[in-house]
N, C-alpha and C positions, 0 to 999 in steps of 0.2 A: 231793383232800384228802390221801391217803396220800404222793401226789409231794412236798406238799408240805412233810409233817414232814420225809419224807429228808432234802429240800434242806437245810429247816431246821436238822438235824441235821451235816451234812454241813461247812456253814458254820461250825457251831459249835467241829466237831473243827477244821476250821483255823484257826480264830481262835485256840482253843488253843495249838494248835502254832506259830503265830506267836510266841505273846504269851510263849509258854514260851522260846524260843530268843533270848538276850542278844543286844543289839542290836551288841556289841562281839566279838561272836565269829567265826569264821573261816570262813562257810559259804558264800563267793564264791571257788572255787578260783583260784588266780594271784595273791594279793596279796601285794603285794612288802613286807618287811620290813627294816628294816635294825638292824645291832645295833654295837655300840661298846662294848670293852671298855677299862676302864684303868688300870692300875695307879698307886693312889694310896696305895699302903702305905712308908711310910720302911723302906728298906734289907732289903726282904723279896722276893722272888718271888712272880708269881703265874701258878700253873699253870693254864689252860685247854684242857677238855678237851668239844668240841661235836660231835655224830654224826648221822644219816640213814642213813636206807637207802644212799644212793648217795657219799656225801663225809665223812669226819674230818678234824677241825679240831683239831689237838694242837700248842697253841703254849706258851712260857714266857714271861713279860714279866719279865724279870731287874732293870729300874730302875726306878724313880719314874718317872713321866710316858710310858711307852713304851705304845702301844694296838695294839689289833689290832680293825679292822673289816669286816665280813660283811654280804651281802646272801642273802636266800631268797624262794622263792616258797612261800607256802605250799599244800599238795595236798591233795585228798580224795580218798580213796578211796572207792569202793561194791563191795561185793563181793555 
């Protein structure tokens, strides 16, 4: 009887913790993202400025129509 509330219990917290964590979120490490920037402003610049741990991405898009695009994986970390 007592194994069996644990269990019961047990189940419960992770149903929880499922049902809590958006289904859109990023808890599959490796998934690949892609991003497309583009300057769609008349006769303006646009500065772009993207970081990580490990890579900067510090570009200018000086005309109408000029893009800059990126791929990442995204990580997690457990510490």
């Amino acid at each position: 009887m007592k194994g069996t509330i644990l269990r019961q219990f047990i189940y419960s917290l992770l149903f929880l913790a499922f049902s809590i964590c958006p289904s859109t979120s990023d808890i599959f490490p490796g998934k690949k993202h892609f991003v497309r920037v583009v300057n769609d402003l008349d006769a303006k610049r646009l500065d772009v400025h993207c970081y990580s741990a490990d890579d900067v991405i510090d570009r200018t898009l000086s005309t109408k129509g000029e893009q800059l695009e990126f791929e990442f994986r995204s990580v997690v970390n457990t510490y």
